[in-house]
C-alpha positions, 0 to 999 in steps of 0.5 A: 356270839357276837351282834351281827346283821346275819341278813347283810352277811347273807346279801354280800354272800349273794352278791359274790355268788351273781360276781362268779356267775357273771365271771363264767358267762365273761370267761367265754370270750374268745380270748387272743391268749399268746404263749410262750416259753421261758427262757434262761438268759445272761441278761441282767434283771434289775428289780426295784422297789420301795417301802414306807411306815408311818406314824400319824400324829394331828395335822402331822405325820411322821414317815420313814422310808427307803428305797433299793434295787437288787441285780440279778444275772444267771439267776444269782445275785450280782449286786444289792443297793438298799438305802437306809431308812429316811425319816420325814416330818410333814404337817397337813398345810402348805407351810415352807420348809415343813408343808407336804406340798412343800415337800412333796415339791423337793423331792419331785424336782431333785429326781425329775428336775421339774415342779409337779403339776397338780396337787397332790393329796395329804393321805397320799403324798408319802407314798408319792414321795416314796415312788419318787425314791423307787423312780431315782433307782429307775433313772440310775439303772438306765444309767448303767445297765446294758443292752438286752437288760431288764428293768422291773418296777413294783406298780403300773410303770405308766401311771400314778406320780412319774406319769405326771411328769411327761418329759422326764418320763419321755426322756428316761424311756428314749434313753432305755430304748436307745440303750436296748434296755426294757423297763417293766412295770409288774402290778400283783393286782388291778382295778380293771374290770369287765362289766364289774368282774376283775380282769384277773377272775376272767382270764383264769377262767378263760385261760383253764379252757383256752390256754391250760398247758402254756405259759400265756400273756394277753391284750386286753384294751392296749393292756397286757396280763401275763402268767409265767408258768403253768404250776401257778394260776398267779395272773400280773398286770404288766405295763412295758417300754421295749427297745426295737426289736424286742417283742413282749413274748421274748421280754416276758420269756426272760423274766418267767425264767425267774419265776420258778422259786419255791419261796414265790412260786409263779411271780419273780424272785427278784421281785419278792427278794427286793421286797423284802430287803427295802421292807421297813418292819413296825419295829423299825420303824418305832426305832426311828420314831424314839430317835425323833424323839429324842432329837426333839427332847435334845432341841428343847422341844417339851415333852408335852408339846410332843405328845400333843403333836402325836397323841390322838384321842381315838386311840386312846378310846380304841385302848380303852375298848380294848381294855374292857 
């Protein structure tokens, strides 16, 4: 038996139990649940993702990470285009060469061609920079897909890192739209709420009564919610440019389509192949790291400086606890 406040487990079992009350008394909005139907097409899915691991070391991080995209056509495979593992090394200061905002900076104006306004966030600029290499595949597909194609991007499409670069933004989607090609961006989850409850545990509830039987997709404050098919009650956020003429219920109709696959039941295949193909696995990533090392070994960087950089003393406490 372990030393617990039974009392604070207790508490947040009631407050969990006032959430779901609260969920059923919100589900009896009336909801403007639109359904639709799935539809087979010959159009291309592009889905495109990205991946990073990380090791932190003190005032340091060392990051690998890579970004893809798969094609998809008659619900098949046409073409895979992984990149290989990248590996960066960045200090928590605005240093030349080595700084994260320096960096972060590189990597923002090779792909958008422009300087980042505002400053990004130590903890967070791997993941920003990891964004940026999904962003790259984005620019290059609208490059080369055709009318009536279909770009999905893992995460909110219209906010986060591009959304601060307002012209690139601006002129990818002029192009998509000018080309017919959709962008999507698909969130598996969501901090939107109704007085506190998350939006997803509404519309589940509300769907049950409301819309049971169909495929549904909803507007909720010039947002949009959608589930694909009736076997999974799996409820997305999706974020959508379209070019004119298409509506959402004929964009969401082609993506359903490819949502009956056993290994991701009710979501994408595409979307769950790309993810696990840019995946970078612990052992990947501890492979990179020992290459680093390495090299650094080679570049007469001592060991002892070395481990200085990337031994933190919590976790040798943590070994210690662990130990005992």
């Amino acid at each position: 038996m372990y030393p617990i406040d039974l009392s604070s487990i207790a508490s947040s079992a009631s407050d969990i139990k006032n959430l779901a009350k609260e969920s059923e008394i919100s589900s009896q909005t009336n909801f403007h649940f639109e359904s639709f139907v799935n539809d087979n097409h010959n159009y291309v899915i592009a889905a495109v993702d990205g991946s990073n691991h990380n090791i932190k070391g003190n005032n340091c991080v060392f990051s690998t990470m890579r970004a893809g995209y798969l094609l998809y056509q008659y619900g098949k495979e046409i073409k895979s285009s992984i990149d290989p593992i990248k590996a960066e090394f960045m200090v928590n200061d605005d240093v030349k060469d080595i700084g994260f905002q320096y960096k972060h900076e590189y990597y923002f104006h090779s792909i958008t061609g422009e300087i980042p306004s505002g400053q990004v966030e130590y903890d967070k600029v791997v993941e920003r920079i990891r964004t940026l290499l999904e962003w790259d595949k984005v620019k290059y597909l609208i490059q080369t897909l055709h009318k009536g194609d279909i770009i999905i991007f893992d995460g909110s499409l219209i906010s986060g890192e591009i959304s601060t670069s307002h012209e690139f933004f601006s002129q990818l989607t002029d192009i998509a739209k000018s080309k017919g090609i959709s962008l999507v961006g698909l969130s598996k989850d969501t901090s939107l709420s109704m007085g506190g409850i998350p939006i997803p545990l509404v519309l589940q509830k509300a769907s049950r009564t409301q819309c049971p039987e169909q495929n549904w997709f909803v507007s909720i404050e010039d947002t949009h919610f959608v589930r694909f098919i009736t076997q999974k009650e799996h409820i997305f956020r999706v974020d959508a440019v379209l070019p004119p003429g298409l509506e959402m219920k004929t964009l969401l109709s082609r993506i359903g389509a490819y949502c009956y696959d056993s290994i991701s039941l009710g979501y994408p295949y595409p979307m769950q192949l790309i993810h696990n193909s840019v995946l970078i696995k612990e052992n990947q990533r501890n492979y990179c790291f020992n290459l680093f090392k390495q090299q650094c070994r080679e570049n007469q960087v001592s060991e002892s400086t070395f481990n200085q950089l990337f031994s933190i003393y919590h976790q040798q406490l943590d070994k210690i606890a662990k130990g005992r």
